[in-house]
C-alpha positions in Angstrom: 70.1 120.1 65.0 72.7 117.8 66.7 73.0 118.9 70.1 76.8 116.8 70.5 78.8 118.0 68.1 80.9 115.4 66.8 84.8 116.3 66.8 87.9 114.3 66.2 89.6 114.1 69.6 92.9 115.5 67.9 91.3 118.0 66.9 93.1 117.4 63.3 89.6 117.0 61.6 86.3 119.2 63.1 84.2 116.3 61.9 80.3 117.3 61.5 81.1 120.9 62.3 82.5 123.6 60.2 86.1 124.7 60.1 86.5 127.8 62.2 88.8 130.3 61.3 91.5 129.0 63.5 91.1 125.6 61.7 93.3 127.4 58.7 96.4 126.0 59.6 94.6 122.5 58.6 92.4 123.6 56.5 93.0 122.2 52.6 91.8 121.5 49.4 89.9 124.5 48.7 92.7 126.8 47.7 91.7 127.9 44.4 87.9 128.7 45.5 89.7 130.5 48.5 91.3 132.8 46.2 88.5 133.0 43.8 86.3 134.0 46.5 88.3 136.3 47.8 88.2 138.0 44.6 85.5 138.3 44.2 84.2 139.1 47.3 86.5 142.5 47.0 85.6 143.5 43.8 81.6 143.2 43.5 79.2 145.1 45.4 77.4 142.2 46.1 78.6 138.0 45.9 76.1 135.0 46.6 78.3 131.8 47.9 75.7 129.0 47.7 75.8 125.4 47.3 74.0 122.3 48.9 73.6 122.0 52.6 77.2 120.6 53.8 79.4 121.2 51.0 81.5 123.5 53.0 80.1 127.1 52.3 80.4 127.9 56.1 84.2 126.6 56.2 85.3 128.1 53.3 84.4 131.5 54.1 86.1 130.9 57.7 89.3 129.1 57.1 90.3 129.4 53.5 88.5 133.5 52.4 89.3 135.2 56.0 93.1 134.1 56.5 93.9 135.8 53.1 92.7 139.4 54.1 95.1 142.0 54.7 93.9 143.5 58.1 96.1 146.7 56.8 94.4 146.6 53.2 90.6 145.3 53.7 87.6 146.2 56.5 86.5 143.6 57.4 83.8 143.4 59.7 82.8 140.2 61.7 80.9 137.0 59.9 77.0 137.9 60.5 74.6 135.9 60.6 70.7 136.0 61.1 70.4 133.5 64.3 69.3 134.8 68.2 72.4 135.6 69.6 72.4 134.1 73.0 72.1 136.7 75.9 70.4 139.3 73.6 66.9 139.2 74.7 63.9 138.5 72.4 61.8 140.9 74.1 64.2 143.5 72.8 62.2 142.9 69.4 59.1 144.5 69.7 56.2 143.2 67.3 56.5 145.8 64.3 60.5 145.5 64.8 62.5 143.0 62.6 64.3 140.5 64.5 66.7 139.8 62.0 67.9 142.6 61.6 69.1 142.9 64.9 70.5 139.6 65.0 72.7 140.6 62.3 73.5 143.9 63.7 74.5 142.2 67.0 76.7 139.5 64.8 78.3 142.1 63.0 78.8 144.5 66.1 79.1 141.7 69.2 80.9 144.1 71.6 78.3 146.8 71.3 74.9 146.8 74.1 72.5 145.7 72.3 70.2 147.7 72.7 72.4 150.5 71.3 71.2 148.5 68.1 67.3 148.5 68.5 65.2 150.3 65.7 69.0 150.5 63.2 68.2 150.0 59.7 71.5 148.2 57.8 72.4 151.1 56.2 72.0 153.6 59.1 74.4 151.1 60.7 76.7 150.8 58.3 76.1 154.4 57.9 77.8 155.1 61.2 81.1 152.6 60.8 84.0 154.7 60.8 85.1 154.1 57.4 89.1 153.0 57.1 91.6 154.9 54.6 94.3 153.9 52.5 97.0 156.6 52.6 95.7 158.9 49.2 92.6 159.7 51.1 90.2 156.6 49.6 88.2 154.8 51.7 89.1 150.9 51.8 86.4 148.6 50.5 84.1 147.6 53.6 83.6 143.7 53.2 80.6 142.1 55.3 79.4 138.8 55.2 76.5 136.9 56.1 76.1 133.6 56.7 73.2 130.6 56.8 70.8 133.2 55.2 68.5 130.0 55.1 67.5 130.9 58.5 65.9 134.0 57.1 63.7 131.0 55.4 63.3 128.5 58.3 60.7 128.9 61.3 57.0 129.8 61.1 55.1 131.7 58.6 54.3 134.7 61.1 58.1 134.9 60.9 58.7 135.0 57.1 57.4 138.4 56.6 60.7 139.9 57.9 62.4 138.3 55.2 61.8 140.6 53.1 62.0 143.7 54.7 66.0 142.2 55.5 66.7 141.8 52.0 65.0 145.5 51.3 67.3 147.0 54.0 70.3 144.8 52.0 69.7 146.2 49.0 69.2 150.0 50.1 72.5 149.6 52.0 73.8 148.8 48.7 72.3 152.0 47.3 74.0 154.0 50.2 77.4 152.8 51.1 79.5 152.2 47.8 82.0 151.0 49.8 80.0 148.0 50.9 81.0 145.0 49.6 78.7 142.3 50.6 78.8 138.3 50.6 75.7 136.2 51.2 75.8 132.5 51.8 73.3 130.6 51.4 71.9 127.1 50.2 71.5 126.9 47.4 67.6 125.5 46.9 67.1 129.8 48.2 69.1 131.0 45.5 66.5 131.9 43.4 64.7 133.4 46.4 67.9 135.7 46.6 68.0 136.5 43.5 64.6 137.6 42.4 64.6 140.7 45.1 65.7 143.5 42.5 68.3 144.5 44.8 70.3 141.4 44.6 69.7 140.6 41.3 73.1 142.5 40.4 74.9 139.7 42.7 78.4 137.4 41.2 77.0 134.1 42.0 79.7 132.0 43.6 78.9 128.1 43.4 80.8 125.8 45.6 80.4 122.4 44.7 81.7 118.8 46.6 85.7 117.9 46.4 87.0 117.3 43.7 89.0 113.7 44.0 92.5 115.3 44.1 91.2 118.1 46.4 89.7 115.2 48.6 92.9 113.4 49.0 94.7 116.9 50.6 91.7 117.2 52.8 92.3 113.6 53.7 96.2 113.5 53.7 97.9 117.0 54.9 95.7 117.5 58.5 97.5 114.6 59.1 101.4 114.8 57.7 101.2 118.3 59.2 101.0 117.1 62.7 103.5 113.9 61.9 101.3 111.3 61.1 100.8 110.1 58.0 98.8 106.9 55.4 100.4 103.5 54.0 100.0 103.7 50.2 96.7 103.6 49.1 95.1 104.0 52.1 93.9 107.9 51.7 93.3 106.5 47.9 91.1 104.0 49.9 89.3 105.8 51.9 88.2 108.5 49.0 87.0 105.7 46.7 85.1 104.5 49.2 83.6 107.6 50.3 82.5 108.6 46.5 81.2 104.8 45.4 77.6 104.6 45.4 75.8 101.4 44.3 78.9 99.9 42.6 79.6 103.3 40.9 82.4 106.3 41.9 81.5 109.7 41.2 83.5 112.3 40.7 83.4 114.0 43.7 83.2 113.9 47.2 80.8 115.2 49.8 82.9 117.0 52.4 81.1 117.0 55.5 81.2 112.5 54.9 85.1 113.1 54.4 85.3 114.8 57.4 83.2 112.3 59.4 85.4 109.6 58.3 88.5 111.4 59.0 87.8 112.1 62.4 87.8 108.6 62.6 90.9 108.3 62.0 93.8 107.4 64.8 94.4 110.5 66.9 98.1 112.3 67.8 100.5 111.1 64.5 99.5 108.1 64.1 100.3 106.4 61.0 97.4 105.4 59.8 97.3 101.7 57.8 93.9 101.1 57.1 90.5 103.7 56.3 87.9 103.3 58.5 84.6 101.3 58.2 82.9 104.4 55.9 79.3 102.6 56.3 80.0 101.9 59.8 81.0 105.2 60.5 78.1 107.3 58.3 75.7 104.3 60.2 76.5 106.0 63.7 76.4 108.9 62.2 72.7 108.4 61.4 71.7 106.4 64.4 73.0 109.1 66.6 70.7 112.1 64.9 67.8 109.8 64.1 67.6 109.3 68.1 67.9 113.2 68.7 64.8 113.4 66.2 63.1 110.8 67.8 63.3 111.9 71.1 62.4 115.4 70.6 59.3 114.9 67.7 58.9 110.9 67.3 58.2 110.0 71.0 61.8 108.3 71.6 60.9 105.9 68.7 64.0 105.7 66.8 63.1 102.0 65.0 60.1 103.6 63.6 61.6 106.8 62.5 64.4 104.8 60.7 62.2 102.8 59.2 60.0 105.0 57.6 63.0 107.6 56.7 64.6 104.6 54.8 61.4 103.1 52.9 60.2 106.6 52.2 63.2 108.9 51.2 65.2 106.9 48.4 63.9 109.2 45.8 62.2 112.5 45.9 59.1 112.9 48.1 56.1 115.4 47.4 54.5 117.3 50.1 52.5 116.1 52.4 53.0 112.0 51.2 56.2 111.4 53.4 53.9 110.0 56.5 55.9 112.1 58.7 55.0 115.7 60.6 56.2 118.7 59.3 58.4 119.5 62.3 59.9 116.2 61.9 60.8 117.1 58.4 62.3 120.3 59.9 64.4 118.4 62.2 65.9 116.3 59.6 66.4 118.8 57.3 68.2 120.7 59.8 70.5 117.0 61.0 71.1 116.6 57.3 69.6 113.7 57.3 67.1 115.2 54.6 67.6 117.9 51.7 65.3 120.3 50.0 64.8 119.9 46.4 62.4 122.1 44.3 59.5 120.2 43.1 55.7 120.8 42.2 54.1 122.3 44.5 55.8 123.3 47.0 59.5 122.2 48.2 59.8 117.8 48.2 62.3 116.1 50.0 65.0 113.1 49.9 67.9 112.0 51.4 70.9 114.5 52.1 73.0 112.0 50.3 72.9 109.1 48.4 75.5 107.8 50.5 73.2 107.8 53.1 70.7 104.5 51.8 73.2 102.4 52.2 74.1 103.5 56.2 70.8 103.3 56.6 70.9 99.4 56.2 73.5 98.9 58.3 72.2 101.4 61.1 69.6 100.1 63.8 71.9 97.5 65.7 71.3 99.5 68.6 71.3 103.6 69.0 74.0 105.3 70.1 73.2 106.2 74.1 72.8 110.0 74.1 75.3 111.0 76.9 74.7 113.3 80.1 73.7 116.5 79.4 75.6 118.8 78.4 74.3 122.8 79.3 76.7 124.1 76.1 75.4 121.5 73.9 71.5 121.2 75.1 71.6 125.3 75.1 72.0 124.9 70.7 69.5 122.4 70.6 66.9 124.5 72.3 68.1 127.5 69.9 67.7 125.7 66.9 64.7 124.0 67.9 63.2 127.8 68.6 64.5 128.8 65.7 62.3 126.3 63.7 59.1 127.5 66.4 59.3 124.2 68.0 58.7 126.2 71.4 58.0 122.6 73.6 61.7 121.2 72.4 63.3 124.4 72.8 62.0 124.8 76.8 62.8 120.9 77.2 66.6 121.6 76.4 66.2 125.0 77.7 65.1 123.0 81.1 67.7 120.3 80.6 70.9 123.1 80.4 69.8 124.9 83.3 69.7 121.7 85.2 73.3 120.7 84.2 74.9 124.1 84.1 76.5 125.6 87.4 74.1 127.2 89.9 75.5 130.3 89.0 77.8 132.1 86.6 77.6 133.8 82.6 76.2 130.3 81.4 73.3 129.9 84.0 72.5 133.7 83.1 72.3 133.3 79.4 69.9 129.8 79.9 67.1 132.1 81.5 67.6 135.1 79.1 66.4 131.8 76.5 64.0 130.6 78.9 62.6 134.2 79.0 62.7 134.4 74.9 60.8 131.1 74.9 58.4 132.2 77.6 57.7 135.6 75.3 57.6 133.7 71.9 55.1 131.1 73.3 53.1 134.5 75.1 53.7 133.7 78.5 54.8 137.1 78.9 55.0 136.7 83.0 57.5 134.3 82.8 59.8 135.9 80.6 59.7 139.3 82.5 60.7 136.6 85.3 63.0 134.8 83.5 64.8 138.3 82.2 65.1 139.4 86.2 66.5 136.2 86.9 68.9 136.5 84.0 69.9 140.2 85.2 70.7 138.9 89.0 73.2 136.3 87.9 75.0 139.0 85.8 74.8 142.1 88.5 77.4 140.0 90.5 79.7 139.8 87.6 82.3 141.9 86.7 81.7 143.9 83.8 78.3 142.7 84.0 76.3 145.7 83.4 75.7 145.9 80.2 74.1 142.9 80.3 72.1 143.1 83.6 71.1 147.0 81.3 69.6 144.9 78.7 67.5 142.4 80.4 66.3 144.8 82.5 65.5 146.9 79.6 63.7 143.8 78.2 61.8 143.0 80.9 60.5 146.6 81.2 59.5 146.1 77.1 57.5 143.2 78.4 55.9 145.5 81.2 54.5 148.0 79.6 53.0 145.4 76.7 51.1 143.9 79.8 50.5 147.7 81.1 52.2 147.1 84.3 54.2 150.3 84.1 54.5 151.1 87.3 56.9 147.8 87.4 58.1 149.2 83.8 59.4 152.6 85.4 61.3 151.1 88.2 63.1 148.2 85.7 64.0 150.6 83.3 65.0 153.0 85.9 67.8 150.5 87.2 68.8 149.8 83.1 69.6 153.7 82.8 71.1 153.4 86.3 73.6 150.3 84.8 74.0 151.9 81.5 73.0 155.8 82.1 74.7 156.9 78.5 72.5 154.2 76.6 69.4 156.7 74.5 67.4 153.1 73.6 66.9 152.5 77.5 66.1 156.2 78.3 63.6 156.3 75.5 62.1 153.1 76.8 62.0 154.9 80.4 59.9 157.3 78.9 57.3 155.5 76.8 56.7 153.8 80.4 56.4 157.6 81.8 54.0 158.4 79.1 51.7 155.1 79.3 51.5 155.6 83.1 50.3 159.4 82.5 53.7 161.3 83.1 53.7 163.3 79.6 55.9 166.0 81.2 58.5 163.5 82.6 58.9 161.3 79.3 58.9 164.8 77.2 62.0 166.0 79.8 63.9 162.4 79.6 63.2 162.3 75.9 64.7 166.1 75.7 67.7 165.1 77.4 68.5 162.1 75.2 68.4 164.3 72.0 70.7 167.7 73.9 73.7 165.2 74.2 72.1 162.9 71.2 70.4 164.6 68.7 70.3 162.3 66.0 69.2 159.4 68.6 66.3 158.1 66.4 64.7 156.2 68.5 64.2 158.9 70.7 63.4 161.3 68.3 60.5 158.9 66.9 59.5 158.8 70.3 59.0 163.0 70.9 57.5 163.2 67.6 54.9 160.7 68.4 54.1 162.0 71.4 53.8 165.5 70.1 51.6 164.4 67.9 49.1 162.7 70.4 49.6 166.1 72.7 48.6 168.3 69.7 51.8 169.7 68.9 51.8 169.0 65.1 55.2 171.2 64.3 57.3 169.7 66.8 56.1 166.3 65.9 56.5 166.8 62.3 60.2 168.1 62.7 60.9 165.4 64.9 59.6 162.3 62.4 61.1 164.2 59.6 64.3 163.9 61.1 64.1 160.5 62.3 62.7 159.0 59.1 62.4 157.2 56.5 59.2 156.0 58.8 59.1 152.3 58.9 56.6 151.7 62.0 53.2 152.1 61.7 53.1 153.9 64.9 55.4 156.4 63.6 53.6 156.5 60.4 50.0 157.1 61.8 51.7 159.5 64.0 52.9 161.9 61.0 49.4 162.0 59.9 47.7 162.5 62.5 50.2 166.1 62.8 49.9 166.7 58.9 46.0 166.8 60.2 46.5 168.5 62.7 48.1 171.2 60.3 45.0 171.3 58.2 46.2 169.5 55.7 43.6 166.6 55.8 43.8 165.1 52.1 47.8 164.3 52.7 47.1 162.8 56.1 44.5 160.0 54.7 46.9 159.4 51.9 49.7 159.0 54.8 47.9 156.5 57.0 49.1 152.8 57.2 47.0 150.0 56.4 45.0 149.2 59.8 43.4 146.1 58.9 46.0 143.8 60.8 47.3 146.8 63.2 46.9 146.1 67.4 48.5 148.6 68.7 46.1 151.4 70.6 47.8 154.5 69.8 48.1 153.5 66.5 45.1 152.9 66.1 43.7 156.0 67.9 46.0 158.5 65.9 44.1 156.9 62.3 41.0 157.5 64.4 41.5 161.1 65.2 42.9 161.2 61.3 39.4 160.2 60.1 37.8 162.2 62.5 39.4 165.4 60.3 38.3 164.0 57.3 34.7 163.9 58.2 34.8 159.7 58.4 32.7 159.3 61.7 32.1 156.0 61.3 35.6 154.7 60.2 36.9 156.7 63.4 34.5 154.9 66.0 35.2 151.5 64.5 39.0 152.2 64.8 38.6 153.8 68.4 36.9 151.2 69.7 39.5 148.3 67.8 42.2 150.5 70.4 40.3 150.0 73.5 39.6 146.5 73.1 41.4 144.2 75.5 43.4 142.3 72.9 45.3 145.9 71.9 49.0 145.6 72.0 49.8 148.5 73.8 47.6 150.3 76.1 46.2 153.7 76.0 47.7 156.7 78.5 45.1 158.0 80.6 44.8 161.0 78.7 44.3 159.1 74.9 42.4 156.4 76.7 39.5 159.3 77.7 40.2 160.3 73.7 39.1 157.2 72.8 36.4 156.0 75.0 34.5 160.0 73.8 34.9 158.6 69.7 33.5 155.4 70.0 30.4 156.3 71.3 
């Protein structure tokens, strides 16, 4: 995870970060893949960059592929990627929703509310980009990237099965937008993962291996003759041999992100450098400082230990379960780089990031390096990554630990207790994070240009609401979004699910109605009417309405469509239409297969489902009307 980000001083080497785009100017040794890359990227619907975890995947696509786009000749839209976005609320997500998704919407789009963004497919997204021209009339290629897809792979198992709905949404914008050219990176143990979905299975593979020696030596030698410095004979020559020598042999190439480290070693300003650093020394620290961040988060502050068993255990290849060590603790060195994923029997085995690495490991343990005060940027990526993985404890220690250090008030203190709130709701302490969210809102309504934000926690919180049924509360949070952002059609439609939950079926009918006269392709909201419609018995209006906002992806949506097609008479279609139920919670989803079965002459299937949507545990609760509906089947 690495919650201090290690950085030359002179800023001439990034160190254990990746080179941003602004980095070009001293970016070097990767000109050829930059090109190559570039290439391709252009000219195939669909590229995979993948290589082993710190090769420089992430760098290259920033510093060496962007720079050589012609804004004038390409569209290019921002890197995505599939992390939380600080600031956009998890509670935004609702359960049958994909959170990726969103975050790669948001990545791709990070100047649009983001809730503006709720319920888009990829392709209806893309779908609405104004496309750019060249002067015959063509459209210019759109080029959209996406970066650490791993994360699609990393966290809990409840989170996996977004995965692949994502790479279905990939592949069917694909399908629709022949402009789209798309470029996945990824590691490249998930390869094979990539490319098994039919969709991707078209993709140019890209494979970006460690420096080459020569390449080395330019990433070693130019950051610093560019800014006046420069080496004594030998000593870059030095330094590289050193960093590629591995019990008594050299290989042939070198591991970029232990260059770097190294280099940022190096004397600051243009200093003319005479001697390499202490490699071991340096990759040592480097160790000592991430064992200690594992330890203290998921080894109990016992770093000795940890290093001890990481060293004995790790030389070679290690099966599951027979590394001694926790599975979040894995996770956590994984993610430090301190471990790699290698395919094995039975499931994924680990060993050492790098070989490089035994030998630090020696040398490492005269002492950790003292973690130093906290830092509210720094401690505010820990706790994302560690909620990324699902370790929800870590991520609400450093959560706790930002907040603490960051001013009292202000955009960073705000964006803490939107996190706070997202770890609250993950861990299903759902009255903290509506707290949390209001909190959030109040530092931003002070701000200027501030209400988009304060919009979208509020909108958030009221999400949360009317899960617990408190809609009441609901109404007046979501009336205060739509009073911050009154042109928004996701936080109108969200005012008038609470209206319809509460009993107000005229009111969320006339809110919904005016979203779609100024909106009329608002999906969302047109989901919305048609579900409704269908509950209120109005089977035309809820057909048209579903039929235009499809293709149906929610259950709820689903289930409502067949409850109108029964509603029609035509009974036989709606069974065939209904969703699988066995893992569904949400009452009016469950209610509308109840009523389905009710048509079909399926008594008993309809009571066992009506009663499932009464029972305290039901995601969403029943309106007052349904509710009565529900209570008269299962008896």
């Amino acid at each position: 995870m690495g919650g201090t980000v290690m950085e030359s001083r002179g800023n001439r080497f990034p160190g254990e970060r990746a080179f941003r785009r602004e980095d070009a100017v001293r970016f070097f040794g990767r000109e050829r893949e930059a090109k190559e890359l570039s290439r391709a990227w252009r000219t195939h619907p669909v590229t995979i960059l993948y290589g082993s975890a710190g090769c420089g995947k992430s760098s290259l696509l920033a510093a060496g592929v962007l720079p050589l786009l012609d804004p004038a000749g390409n569209d290019v839209l921002p890197v995505g990627g599939l992390r939380h976005r600080p600031g956009v609320p998890a509670a935004l997500v609702q359960e049958n929703e994909n959170p990726f998704v969103l975050a790669l919407l948001s990545s791709w789009s990070p100047y649009q509310a983001p809730t503006e963004l709720v319920g888009q497919t990829v392709a209806g997204f893309l779908g609405k980009h104004p496309p750019r021209r060249v002067p015959s009339g063509d459209p210019l290629p759109l080029l959209a990237a996406i970066d650490h897809v791993d994360d699609a792979f990393a966290g809990p198992a409840a989170w996996q099965r977004h995965r692949a709905e994502l790479l279905a949404q990939l592949a069917d914008a694909l399908d629709s937008e022949l402009s789209l050219r798309l470029l996945v990176v990824v590691n490249e143990e998930h390869l094979d993962d990539l490319v098994r979905h039919p969709g991707l299975a078209r993709a140019r593979h890209f494979r970006l291996p460690p420096l080459p020696v020569g390449a080395a030596l330019d990433a070693c030698r130019l950051p610093v003759e560019t800014t006046g410095g420069g080496f004594a004979p030998g000593v870059a020559e030095a330094l590289v041999d050193d960093l590629r020598t591995v019990r008594g042999e050299r290989r042939v190439r070198v591991q970029p992100l232990l260059l770097q480290l190294a280099c940022a070693a190096l004397p600051d300003g243009a200093a003319y450098v005479t001697r390499p650093p202490d490699v071991d020394r340096v990759i040592a620290d480097h160790c000592d400082r991430l064992l200690g961040e594992v330890a203290a988060d998921y080894f109990h502050g016992d770093t000795g230990k940890l290093r001890a068993q990481v060293r004995e255990t790790f030389a070679g290849p290690v099966s599951p379960g027979e590394g001694g060590l926790p599975e979040s603790v894995i996770d956590a060195l994984v993610e430090h780089r301190l471990l790699r994923t290698v395919p094995g029997d039975g499931g994924p085995w680990h060993r050492l990031w790098d070989d490089r690495l035994a030998a630090a490991l020696l040398l490492s343990g005269s002492g950790s390096l003292p973690r130093g005060p906290a830092d509210a940027a720094g401690e505010l990526r820990v706790a994302e990554t560690a909620l990324r993985l699902g370790h929800l404890d870590v991520a609400a220690g450093h959560a706790g630990a930002a907040l603490a250090a960051a001013p009292r008030a202000g955009p960073l203190t705000a964006v803490i207790r939107s996190f706070l709130g997202d770890v609250a709701y993950h861990g299903g302490d759902l009255d903290a994070a509506v707290a949390h969210y209001r909190l959030a809102a109040q530092s931003h309504a002070t701000a200027r240009g501030g209400d988009v934000a304060v919009a979208t926690l509020l909108t958030a919180a009221g999400r949360v609401l009317i899960r617990q049924g408190a809609f009441g509360d609901a109404i007046k949070d979501l009336r205060a979004a739509c009073r911050r952002s009154p042109d928004d059609a996701t936080i109108q439609t969200e005012l008038a699910w609470a209206l319809y939950y509460s009993g107000h079926e005229s009111g969320a009918v006339d809110v919904l109605d005016g979203v779609l006269a100024v909106a009329g392709n608002a999906t969302e909201a047109l989901r919305a009417r048609g579900e409704i419609m269908s509950d209120l018995q109005r089977p035309e209006r809820a057909l048209r309405d579903l039929e235009r906002a499809g293709p149906l992806q929610q259950p709820s949506a689903q289930a409502a469509y067949a409850l109108a097609l029964a509603q029609k008479g035509e009974v036989s279609e709606a069974v065939r239409a209904i969703p699988p139920m066995d893992a569904e919670q949400d009452g009016p989803t469950l209610l509308r297969a109840a009523r389905v079965m009710v048509a079909a002459g399926k008594h008993s299937e309809a009571v066992r489902l009506a009663r499932r949507a009464r029972e305290p545990g039901a995601r969403t609760h029943l309106p007052p009307r349904l509710a009565a509906e529900a209570d008269r089947l299962s008896e």
